[in-house]
C-alpha positions as CSV (number, residue, x, y, z in Angstrom):
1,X,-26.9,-58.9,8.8
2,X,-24.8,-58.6,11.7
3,X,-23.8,-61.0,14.1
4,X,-25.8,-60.3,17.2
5,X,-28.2,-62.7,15.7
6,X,-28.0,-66.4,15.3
7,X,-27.9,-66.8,11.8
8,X,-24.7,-67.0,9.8
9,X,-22.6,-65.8,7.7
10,X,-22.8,-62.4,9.3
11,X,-21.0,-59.1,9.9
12,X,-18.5,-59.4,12.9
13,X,-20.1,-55.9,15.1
14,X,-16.8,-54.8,16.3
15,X,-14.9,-54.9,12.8
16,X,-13.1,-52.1,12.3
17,X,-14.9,-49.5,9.8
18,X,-13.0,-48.0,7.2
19,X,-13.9,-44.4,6.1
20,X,-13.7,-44.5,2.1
21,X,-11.0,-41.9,0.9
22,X,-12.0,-39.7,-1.9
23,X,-10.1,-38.6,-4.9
24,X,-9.0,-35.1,-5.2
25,X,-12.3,-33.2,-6.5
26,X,-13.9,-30.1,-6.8
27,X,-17.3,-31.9,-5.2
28,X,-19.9,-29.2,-3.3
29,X,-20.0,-29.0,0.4
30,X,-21.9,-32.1,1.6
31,X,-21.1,-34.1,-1.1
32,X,-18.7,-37.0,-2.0
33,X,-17.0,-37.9,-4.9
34,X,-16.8,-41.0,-7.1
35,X,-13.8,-42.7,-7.7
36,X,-12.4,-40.8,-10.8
37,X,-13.1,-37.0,-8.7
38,X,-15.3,-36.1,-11.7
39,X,-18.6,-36.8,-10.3
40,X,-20.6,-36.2,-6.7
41,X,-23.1,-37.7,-4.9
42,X,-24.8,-36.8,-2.0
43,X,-22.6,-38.0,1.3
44,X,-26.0,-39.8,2.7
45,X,-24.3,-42.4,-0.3
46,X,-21.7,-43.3,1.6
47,X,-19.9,-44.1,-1.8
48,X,-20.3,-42.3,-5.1
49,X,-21.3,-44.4,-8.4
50,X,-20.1,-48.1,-8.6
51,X,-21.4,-51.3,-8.0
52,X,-24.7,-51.6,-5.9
53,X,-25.0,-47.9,-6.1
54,X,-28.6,-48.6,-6.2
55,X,-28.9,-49.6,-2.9
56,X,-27.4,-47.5,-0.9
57,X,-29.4,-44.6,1.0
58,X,-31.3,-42.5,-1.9
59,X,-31.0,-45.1,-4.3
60,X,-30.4,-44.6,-8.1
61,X,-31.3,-41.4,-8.4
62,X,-29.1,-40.3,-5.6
63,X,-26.2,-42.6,-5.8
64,X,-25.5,-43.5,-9.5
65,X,-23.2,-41.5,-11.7
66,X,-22.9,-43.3,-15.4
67,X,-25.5,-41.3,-16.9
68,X,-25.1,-38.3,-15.1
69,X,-24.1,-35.0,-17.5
70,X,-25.2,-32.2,-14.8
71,X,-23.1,-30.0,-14.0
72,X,-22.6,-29.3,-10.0
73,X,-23.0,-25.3,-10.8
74,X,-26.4,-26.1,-11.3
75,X,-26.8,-27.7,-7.7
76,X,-28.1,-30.6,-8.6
77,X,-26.6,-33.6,-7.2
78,X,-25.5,-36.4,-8.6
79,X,-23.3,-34.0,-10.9
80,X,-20.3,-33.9,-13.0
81,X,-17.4,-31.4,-11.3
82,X,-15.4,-29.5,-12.7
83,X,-11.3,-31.1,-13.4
84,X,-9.5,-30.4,-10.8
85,X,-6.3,-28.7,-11.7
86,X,-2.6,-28.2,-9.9
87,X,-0.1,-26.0,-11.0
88,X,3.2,-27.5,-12.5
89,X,5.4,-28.0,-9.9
90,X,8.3,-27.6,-12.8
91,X,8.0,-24.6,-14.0
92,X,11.0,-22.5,-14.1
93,X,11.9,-19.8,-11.6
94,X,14.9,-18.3,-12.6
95,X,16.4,-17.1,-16.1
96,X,16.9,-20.4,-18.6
97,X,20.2,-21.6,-18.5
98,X,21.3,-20.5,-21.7
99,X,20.7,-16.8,-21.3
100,X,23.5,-15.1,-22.5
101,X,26.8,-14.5,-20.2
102,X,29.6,-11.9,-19.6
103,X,31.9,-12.0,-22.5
104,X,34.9,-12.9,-20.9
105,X,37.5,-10.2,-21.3
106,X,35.0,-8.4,-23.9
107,X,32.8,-6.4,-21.6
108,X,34.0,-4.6,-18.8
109,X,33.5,-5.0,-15.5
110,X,30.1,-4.7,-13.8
111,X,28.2,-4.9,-17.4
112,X,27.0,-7.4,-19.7
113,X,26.7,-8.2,-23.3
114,X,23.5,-7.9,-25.2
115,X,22.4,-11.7,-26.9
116,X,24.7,-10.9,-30.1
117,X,28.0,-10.5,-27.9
118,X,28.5,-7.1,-29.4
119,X,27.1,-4.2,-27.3
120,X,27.3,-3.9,-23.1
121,X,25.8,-2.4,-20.5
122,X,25.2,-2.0,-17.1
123,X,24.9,-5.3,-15.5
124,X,22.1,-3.5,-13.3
125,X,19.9,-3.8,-16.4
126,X,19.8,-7.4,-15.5
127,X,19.2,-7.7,-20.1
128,X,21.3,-5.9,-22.3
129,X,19.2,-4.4,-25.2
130,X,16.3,-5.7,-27.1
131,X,12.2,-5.5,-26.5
132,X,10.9,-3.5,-23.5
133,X,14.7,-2.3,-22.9
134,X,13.7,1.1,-21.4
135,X,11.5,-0.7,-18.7
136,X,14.5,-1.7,-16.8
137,X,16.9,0.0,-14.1
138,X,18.8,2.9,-15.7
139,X,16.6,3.1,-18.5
140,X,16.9,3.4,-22.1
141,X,20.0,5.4,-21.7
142,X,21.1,2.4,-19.9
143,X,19.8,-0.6,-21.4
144,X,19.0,0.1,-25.0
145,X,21.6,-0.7,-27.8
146,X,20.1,-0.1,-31.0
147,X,22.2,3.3,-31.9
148,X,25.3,2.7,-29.4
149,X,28.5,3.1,-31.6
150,X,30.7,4.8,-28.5
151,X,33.4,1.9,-27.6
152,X,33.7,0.0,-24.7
153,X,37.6,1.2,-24.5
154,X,36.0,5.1,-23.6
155,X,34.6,3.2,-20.3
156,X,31.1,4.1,-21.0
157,X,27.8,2.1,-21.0
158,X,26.1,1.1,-23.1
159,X,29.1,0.4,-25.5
160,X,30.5,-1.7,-28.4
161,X,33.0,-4.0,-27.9
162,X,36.2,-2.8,-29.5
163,X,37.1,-6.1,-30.9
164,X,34.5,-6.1,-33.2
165,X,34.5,-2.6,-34.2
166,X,35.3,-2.0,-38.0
167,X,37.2,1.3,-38.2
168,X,35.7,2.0,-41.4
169,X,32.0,0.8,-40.4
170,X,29.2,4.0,-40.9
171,X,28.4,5.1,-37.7
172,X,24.7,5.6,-38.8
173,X,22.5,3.9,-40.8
174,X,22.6,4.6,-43.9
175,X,20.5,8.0,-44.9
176,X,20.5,8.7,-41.5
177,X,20.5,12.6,-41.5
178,X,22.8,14.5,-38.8
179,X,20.6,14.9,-35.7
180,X,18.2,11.5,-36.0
181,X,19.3,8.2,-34.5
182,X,18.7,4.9,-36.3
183,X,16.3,2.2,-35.0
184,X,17.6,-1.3,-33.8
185,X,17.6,-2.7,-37.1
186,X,19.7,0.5,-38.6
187,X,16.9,0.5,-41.0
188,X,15.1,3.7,-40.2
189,X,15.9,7.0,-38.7
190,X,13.8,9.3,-35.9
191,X,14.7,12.7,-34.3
192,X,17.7,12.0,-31.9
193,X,15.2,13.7,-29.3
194,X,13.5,10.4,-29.5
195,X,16.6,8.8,-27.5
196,X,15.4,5.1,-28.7
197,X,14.1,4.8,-32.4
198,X,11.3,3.1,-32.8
199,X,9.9,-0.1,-30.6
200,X,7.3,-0.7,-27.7
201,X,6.0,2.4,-26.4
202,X,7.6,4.7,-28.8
203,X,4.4,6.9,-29.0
């Protein structure tokens, strides 16, 4: 009781009142949530679950949450919510750190090497061969590397570094018939019409 009557001990009537602070929850308008965020009680509770939840306005029914397997979608309350979930505030924006780099004095200028370090191209491709090559800017004429054999020295792009060019190297795969190209894995051949053997998309 509070302590505009005689008796004592009693509630001081100008103490400060101190709103209780909820948990991050997913709760339904015009209801509160228990200390963990999980579960909701009507706000007429004043505080969700917990000791002496029996006697606060609504009573058990309306105020107690240990037994309480109801989901809030049902809108029924006391109910469980749902989790409430924040987005990682690590994930990674840009390219991982060890994506490949310019091959220093191996690809020319204003390209880049493909992951092996072997093929180039434009550096507007922003990925130099491999899956969805012919998705990027410039193309599969561009970005693909599967059949490039044309040197880098001959200052066209795509190309293959002339350092690792091995003059007596076939410059198809082998069975390749004049007029197909050979896939990225020089294993089988399609009509050079094609311009990219093989891969996502090829129909």
């Amino acid at each position: 009781q509070t302590c505009d009557v005689a008796n004592l001990p009693c509630i001081a009537t100008d103490a400060p009142t101190q709103t209780p602070t909820s948990p991050p929850s997913n709760c339904p308008t015009g209801s509160i949530a228990d200390a963990t965020g999980l579960k909701c009680c009507a706000s007429t509770c004043i505080t969700c679950g917990g000791s002496g939840c029996n006697t606060r306005p609504g009573g058990q029914y309306a105020c107690c949450t240990s037994s309480v397997t109801v989901s809030c979608s049902t809108g029924t309350l006391p109910c469980v919510a749902p989790a409430v979930t924040n987005a990682p505030t690590n994930a990674p924006t840009d390219a991982p750190t060890n994506a490949p780099t310019n091959a220093p004095g191996l690809c020319p200028s204003g390209s880049i090497p493909d992951p092996y370090g072997e093929k180039c191209c434009d550096e507007d491709c922003g990925v130099c061969g491999g899956y969805n090559c012919h998705t990027r800017p410039g193309g599969a004429a561009a970005c693909c590397t599967g059949s490039v054999t044309t040197p880098c020295s001959s200052g066209t792009l795509p190309c293959l570094i002339d350092s690792i060019i091995v003059t007596d190297a076939p410059t198809d795969a082998p069975g390749c018939p004049s007029g197909s190209i050979p896939d990225p894995y020089d294993e089988k051949c399609c009509d050079d019409g094609c311009g990219t053997c093989g891969g996502y998309n090829c129909h």
